[in-house]
C-alpha positions in Angstrom: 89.4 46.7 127.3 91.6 46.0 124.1 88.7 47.2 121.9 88.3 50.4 123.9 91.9 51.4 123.8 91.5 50.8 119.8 88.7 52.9 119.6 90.6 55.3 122.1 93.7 55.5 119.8 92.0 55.8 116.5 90.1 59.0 118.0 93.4 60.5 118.7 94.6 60.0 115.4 91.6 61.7 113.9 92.0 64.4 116.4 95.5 64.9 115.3 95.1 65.0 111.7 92.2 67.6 111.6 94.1 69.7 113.7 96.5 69.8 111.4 94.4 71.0 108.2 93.9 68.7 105.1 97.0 66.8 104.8 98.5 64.1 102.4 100.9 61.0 102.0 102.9 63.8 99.5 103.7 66.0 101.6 101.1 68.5 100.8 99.4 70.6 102.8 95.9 71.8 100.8 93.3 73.8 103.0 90.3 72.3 102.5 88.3 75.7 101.2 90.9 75.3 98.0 89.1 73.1 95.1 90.8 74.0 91.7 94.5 75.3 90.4 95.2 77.2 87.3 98.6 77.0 85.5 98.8 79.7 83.2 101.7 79.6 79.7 105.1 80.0 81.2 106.9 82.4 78.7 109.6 81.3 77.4 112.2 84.1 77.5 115.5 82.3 77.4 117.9 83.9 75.0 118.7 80.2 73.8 115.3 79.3 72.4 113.6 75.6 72.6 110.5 75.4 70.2 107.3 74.0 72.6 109.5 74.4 75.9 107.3 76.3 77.6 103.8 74.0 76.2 106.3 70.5 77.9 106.4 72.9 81.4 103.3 73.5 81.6 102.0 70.4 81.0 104.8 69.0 83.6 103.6 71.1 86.2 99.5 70.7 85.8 100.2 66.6 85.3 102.3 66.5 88.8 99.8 68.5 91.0 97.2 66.5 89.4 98.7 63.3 90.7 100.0 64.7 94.3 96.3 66.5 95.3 93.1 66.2 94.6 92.4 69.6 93.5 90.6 70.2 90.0 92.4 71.7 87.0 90.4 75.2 85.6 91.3 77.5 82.6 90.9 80.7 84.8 89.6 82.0 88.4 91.3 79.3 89.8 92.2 78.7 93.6 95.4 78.4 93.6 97.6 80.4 90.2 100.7 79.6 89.0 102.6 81.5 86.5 105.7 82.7 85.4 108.4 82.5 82.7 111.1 80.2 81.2 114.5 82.7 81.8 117.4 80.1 81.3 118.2 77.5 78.8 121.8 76.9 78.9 124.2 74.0 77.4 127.6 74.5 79.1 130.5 72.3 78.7 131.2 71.0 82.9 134.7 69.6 82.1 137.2 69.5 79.5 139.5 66.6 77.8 143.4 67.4 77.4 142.3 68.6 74.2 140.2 71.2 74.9 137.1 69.6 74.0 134.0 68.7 76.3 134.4 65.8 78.1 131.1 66.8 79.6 128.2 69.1 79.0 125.1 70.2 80.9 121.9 71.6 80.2 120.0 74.1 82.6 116.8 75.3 82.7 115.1 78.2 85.1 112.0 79.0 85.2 110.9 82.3 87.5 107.7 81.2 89.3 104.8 83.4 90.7 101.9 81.3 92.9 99.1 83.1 94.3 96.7 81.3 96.6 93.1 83.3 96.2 92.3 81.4 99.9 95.3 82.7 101.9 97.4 85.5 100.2 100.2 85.1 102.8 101.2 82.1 100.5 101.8 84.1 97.5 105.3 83.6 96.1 108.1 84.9 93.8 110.7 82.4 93.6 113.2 81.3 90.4 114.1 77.8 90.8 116.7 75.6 88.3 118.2 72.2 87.5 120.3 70.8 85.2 121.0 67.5 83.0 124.6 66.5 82.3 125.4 64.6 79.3 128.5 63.2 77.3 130.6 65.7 75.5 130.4 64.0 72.7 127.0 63.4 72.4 124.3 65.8 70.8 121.5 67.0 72.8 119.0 65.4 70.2 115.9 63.2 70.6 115.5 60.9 73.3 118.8 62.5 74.4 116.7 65.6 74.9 113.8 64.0 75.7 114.9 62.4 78.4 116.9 65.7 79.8 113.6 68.0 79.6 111.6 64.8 81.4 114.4 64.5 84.2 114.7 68.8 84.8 111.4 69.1 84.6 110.6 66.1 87.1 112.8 68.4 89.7 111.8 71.8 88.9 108.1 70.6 89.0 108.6 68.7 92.6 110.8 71.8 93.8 107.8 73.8 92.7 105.1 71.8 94.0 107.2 71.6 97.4 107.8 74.9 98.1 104.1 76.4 97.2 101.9 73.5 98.7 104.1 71.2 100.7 106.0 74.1 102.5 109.5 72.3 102.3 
């Protein structure tokens, strides 16, 4: 009896996961007609330019759908499209000392998203998302300061990203 309700209860399971369409531990919800995603150069049209900004983006984005699906990367005449452009970067002092100088400062970044999903074009989406980094005022936003600013927005703009076009938070 104990190994029928086993095979009873592992029959449901299966029942209710197909039901729900292709689904995994990340949240994300990938049909299973959708193979490959294409991430094409996010422009970077921030009046407060960063050499290689958009090249670090696009690299951020492609690595973390990589790891969260198991769809294949493509070059073009992919499944799933992203694309968009890089509208904000922005160092702004958060709070002030009694002497008028940044006690704190932050760096944002927005990037202006367009997805299209070949497979289902009632996913299709327009959406600008942002983050920021705060920093010490008295601290340049220089190597592995910046470094590690660019990896931390672009950890949360990419999840953000990834949540609202496949995960449907």
């Amino acid at each position: 009896m104990k190994k029928h309700l086993i095979y009873l209860s592992f029959f449901a399971l299966s029942i209710t996961l197909f039901n729900c369409g292709i689904y995994s531990f990340t949240g994300a919800s990938v049909p299973a007609n959708v193979k490959t995603f294409q991430v094409n150069r996010f422009e970077n049209t921030a009046l407060l330019f960063e050499p290689g900004l958009d090249l670090q983006f696009q690299n951020a984005l492609q690595d973390l759908i990589q790891n969260q699906t198991n769809l294949s990367l493509v070059t073009t005449n992919g499944d799933l499209l992203y694309e968009g452009e890089i509208t904000d970067y922005r160092v702004s002092p958060t709070t002030a000392t009694s002497d008028n100088r940044a006690a704190q400062n932050r760096l944002t970044i927005s990037v202006k998203v367009r997805f299209f999903n070949k497979k289902k074009e009632e996913d299709d989406l327009e959406q600008s998302f942002s983050f920021f980094y705060d920093y010490d005022g008295s601290a340049m936003l220089t190597g592995s300061q910046k470094t590690t600013a660019h990896e931390e927005i672009f950890e949360r703009l990419t999840q953000d990203i990834f949540n609202a076009t496949l995960a449907k938070w």
